[in-house]
N, C-alpha and C positions, 0 to 999 in steps of 0.2 A: 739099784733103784727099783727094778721089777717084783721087789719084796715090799715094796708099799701101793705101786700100781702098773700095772703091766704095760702099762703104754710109754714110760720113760727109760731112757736109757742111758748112756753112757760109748759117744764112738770112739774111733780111731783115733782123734786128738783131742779125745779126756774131754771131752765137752756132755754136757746135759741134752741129751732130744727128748723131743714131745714127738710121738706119732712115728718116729724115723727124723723128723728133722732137728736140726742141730739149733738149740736154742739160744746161741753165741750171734748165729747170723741172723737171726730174729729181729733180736736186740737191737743189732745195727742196722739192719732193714728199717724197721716201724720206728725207734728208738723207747727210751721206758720215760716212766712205769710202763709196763705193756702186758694184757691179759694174753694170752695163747691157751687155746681149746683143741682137744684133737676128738675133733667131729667124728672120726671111726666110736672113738669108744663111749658117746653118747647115745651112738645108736647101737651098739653091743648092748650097752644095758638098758634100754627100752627094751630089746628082743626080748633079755631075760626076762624081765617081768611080765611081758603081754604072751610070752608063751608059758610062764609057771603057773598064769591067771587059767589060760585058756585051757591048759592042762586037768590043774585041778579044781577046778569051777564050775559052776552052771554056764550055759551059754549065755553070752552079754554082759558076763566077767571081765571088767576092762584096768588096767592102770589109768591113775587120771596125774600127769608130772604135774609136781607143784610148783606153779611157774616162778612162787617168789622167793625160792635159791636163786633163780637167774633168768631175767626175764629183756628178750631184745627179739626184734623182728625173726630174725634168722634160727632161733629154737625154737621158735612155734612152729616155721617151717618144717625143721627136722623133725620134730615130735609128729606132726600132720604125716608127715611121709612114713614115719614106723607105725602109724596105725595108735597110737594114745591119744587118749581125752587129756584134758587141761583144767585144772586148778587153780581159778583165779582168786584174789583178794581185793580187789579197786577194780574202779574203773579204768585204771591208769593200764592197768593188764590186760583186760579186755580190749580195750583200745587198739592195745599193739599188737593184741592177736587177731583182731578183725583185720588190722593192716597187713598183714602176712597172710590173708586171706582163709585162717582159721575155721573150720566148720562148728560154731560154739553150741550148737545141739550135743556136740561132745565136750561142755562146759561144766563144772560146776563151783559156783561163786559161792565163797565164802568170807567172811568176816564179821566180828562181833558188834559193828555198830556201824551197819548199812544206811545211807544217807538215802531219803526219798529219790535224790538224784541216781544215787546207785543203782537202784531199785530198777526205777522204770526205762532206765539206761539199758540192764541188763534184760528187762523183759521185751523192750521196744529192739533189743539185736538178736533175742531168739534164744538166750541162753538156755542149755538146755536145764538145770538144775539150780535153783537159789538153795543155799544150804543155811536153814533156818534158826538164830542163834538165840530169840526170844520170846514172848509173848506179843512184846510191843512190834519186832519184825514182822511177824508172824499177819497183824493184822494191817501192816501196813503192805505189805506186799498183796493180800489180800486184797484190798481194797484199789490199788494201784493197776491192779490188772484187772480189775473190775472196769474200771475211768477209761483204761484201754481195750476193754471189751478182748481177752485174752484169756487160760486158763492157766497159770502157770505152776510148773512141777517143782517142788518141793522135797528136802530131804530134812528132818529136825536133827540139830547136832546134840547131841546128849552126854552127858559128860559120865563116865561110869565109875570116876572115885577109886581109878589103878593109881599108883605111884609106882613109875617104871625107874626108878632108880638111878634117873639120870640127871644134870644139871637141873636149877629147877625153874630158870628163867626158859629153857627150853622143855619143860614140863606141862604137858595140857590139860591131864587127863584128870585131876585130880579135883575132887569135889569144891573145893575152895578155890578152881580157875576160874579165868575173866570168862573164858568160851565156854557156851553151851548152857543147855538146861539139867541140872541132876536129876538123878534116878530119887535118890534119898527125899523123905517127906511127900512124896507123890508128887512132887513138880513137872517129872518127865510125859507122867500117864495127865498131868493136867493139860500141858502142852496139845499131846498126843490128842486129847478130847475135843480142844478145841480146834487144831487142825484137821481135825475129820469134819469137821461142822460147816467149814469154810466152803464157798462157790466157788472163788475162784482160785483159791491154790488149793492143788492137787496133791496130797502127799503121797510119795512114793518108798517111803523108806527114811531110814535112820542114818546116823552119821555120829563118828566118836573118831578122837584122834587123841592116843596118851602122851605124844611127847617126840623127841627128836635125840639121834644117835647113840639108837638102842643095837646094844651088840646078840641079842637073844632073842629067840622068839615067844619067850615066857611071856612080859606084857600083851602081846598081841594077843595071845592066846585066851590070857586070864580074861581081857575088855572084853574077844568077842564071846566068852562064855557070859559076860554079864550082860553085855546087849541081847544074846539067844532067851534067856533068862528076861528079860523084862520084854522082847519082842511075844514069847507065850504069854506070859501075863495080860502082854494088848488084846492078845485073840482072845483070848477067854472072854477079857471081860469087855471087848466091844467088837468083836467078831472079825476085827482087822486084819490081815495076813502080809506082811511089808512084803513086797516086790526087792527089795535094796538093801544090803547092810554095807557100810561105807566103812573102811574098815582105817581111813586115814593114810599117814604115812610114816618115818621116820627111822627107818633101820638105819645103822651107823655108818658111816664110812672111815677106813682106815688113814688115817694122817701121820703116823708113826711107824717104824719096824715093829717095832712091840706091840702095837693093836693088833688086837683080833681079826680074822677075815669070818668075815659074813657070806654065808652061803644061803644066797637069795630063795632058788629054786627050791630047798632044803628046805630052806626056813616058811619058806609056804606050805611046802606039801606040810609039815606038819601042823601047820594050822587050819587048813583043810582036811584031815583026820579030825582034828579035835570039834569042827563046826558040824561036818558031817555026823558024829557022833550024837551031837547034842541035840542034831535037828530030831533025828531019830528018836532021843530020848523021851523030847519035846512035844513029837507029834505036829511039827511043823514043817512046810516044804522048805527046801534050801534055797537062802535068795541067791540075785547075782550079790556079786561080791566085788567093790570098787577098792582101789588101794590109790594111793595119794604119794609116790615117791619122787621126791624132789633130789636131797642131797647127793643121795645114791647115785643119780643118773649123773647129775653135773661135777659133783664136787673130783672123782677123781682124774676126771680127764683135763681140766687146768693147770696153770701154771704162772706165775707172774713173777715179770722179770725186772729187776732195779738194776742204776749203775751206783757200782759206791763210790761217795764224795767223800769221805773220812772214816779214819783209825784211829780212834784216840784209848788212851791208855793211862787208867786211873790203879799206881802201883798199890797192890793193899784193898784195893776195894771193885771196880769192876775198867772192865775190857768192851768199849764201845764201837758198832760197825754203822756208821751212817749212812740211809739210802735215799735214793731224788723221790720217794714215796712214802705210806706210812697207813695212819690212821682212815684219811680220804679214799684209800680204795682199798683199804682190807682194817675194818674196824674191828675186827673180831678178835682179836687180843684185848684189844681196849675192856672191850665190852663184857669176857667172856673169861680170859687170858688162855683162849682156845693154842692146844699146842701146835706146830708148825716141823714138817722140817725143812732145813734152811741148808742152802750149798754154794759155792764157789761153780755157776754154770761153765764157767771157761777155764777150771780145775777141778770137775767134778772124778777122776780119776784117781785124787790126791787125799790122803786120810785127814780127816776135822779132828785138827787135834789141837785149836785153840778154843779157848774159853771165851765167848760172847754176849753182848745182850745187840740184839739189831734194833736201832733206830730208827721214827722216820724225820723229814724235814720239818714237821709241824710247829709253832712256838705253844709248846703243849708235853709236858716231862710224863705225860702218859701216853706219847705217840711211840710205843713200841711194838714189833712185830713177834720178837721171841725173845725173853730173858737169860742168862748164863745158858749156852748152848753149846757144844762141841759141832764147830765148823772147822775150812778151810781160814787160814790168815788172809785177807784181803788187804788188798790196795784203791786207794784210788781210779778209778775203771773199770773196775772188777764187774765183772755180772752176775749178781746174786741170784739166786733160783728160790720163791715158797713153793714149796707144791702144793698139790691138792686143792687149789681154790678154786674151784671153778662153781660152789654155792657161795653166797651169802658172800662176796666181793664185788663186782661189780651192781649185786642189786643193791648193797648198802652205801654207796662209794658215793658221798659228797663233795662239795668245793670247798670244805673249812679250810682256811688261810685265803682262800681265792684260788686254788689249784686247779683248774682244769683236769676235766675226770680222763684215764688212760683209754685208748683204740684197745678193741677188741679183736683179735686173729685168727680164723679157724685153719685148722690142719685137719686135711681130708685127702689120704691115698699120696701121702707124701708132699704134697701141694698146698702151699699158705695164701690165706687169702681174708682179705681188710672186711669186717664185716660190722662193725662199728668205728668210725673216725675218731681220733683224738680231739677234742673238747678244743677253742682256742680260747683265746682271750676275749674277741668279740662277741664267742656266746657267753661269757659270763656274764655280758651285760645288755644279752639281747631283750630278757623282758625290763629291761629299764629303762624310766620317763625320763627322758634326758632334755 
């Protein structure tokens, strides 16, 4: 297992751990669906990156996690404690990093269709950055901070028209996205004009993000030459100098043996040569340099555990593994037909050597978790192991059917501990007028 993330194993009685611990007695502890995070290796790669930053960067080079791969009280905690800013989307994030006692001067808010409420929400808690995605935001936030007699800082998101070659619903960067303003036609430098104009937002810099589980550091590279490139442009022609290049997020994370491993520290330093190079070229000082990684941090230190309720077996055509979960806390097959790998937790010692598709309970023929699959044979009781989920699981995880969303579990220094409760039946019906 330490060939896809280093923090799983395999003990003495053939079982799956997370962190050291054994994911069998997890199971029967909390019972499933059930999320498990091993809190060590979230903050391993926070380090990595606020030291590859601090490394190769100007000073005030910061990672900002993108909270929404996963977003709960207790990782804004941790994130606060390894020294990272935070990338929010909603209000609904903000919210719950204020409750965690978040210092959101190390914020920056984004999204492509910021509600007046958003707005003056974010300006009225201090945020430290709104990440600007229009014309129309652009003068509302403006004006918003005006009403509140504030100045508020500003980043314009620019879209620089890379295609990093990756899915393309997880593709940002590309001139025809929903986010951001292009470069192409003068849209960006119009932007750029009228935010300098403005009283009360402050622009401090630029923002681009091309996409999500990029295994190279070619895309990054190529955007921030395009951003260097239209950032001279600004100075020439209105004498501007960006303080900020936000350089996004999305390096890949390994979900397979056969994926690639991403070498973070690697993977920056040489994009740092290449900006470093440019600025030179350019004639322009080097900004800080913000990075936005989300998946990277969370996704490989999860794990989510099912029990199986049925084996059914269809001769001639497919081999069914049923689990008490599905679609409601891990949509990303549905959605994506993101791959997985899948194990027998309480025979992870034992070679997969049947043919699968894993189901969940949903009444929904597209609630599956991974298609034909070489697993262990399961039975009834069995505890199923996905790894890798520790993005985009719990923050997408609905009640469709009425399902109560799964508890949350962190694993820290060997030690488990409940960090989000299991959903009951009462809260399903808390906000209703009865």
């Amino acid at each position: 297992m330490k060939n896809i993330q280093d923090c799983y194993g395999i003990n003495e009685n053939g079982h799956l751990t997370l962190g050291g611990v054994d994911t069998v007695d997890m199971a029967k502890k909390y019972g499933t669906p059930l999320y498990l995070l091993d809190e060590d290796k979230i903050r391993r790669q926070c380090a990595i990156y606020k030291n590859a930053l601090k490394k190769y960067f100007p000073e005030g080079s910061m990672p900002f996690y993108a909270s929404k791969a996963l977003s709960f009280v207790d990782i804004y905690k941790i994130v606060k404690d390894e020294g990272l800013g935070i990338d929010i989307v909603s209000s609904g994030e903000l919210y719950t990093a204020l409750a965690a006692g978040f210092d959101v001067t190390n914020a920056c808010f984004h999204g492509n269709n910021k509600t007046d409420f958003d707005i003056e929400y974010g300006i009225k808690s201090g945020v430290g950055y709104i990440v600007v995605d229009s014309q129309e935001e652009l003068c509302a936030v403006d004006e918003i901070a005006g009403k509140l007699g504030k100045e508020q800082k500003i980043l314009l998101r620019i879209t620089p028209g890379i295609d990093p070659h990756t899915l393309k619903a997880i593709s940002t960067g590309r001139v025809d996205s929903k986010f951001g303003t292009p470069i192409i036609e003068g849209k960006a430098e119009q932007i750029t004009k009228a935010a300098l104009e403005k009283k009360n937002a402050r622009l401090c810099g630029f923002h681009c993000h091309v996409g999500s589980q990029i295994f190279e550091p070619d895309p990054f590279i190529e955007a921030s030459g395009v951003m260097l490139r239209f950032i001279s442009d600004i100075k020439d022609k209105f004498g501007y100098e960006t303080d900020v290049l936000n350089l996004g997020g999305g390096f890949a994370v390994k979900y397979l043996a056969e994926h690639a491993e991403v070498n973070i520290p690697e993977y920056i330093e040489s994009i740092a040569r290449n900006i470093s190079s440019l600025c030179e070229k350019y004639s322009i000082k080097m900004p800080k340099i913000f990075m936005e990684p989300g998946r990277s941090i969370v996704a490989g230190a999860g794990v989510t555990l099912y029990t199986v309720g049925t084996r059914k077996e269809i001769p001639g055509f497919k081999n069914y593994i049923s689990i008490d979960g599905g679609m409601p806390d891990n949509p990303r097959y549905a959605l994506y037909q993101s791959p997985y790998t899948v194990l027998c937790a309480n025979r992870a010692n034992e070679a997969p050597d049947y043919k699968a598709t894993v189901c969940g309970r949903c009444c929904e023929s597209g609630d599956l978790i991974a298609e034909d699959i070489q697993v262990q044979k399961m039975d009834r009781g069995d505890t199923l192991a996905v790894l890798v989920t520790g993005a985009y699981n719990y923050s997408m995880a609905s009640n469709y059917n009425r399902i109560p969303r799964a508890p949350i579990v962190l694993i820290k220094n060997g030690n488990d501990r409940l960090s989000v409760r299991r959903e009951s039946f009462e809260d399903l019906i808390k906000n209703e007028v009865l």
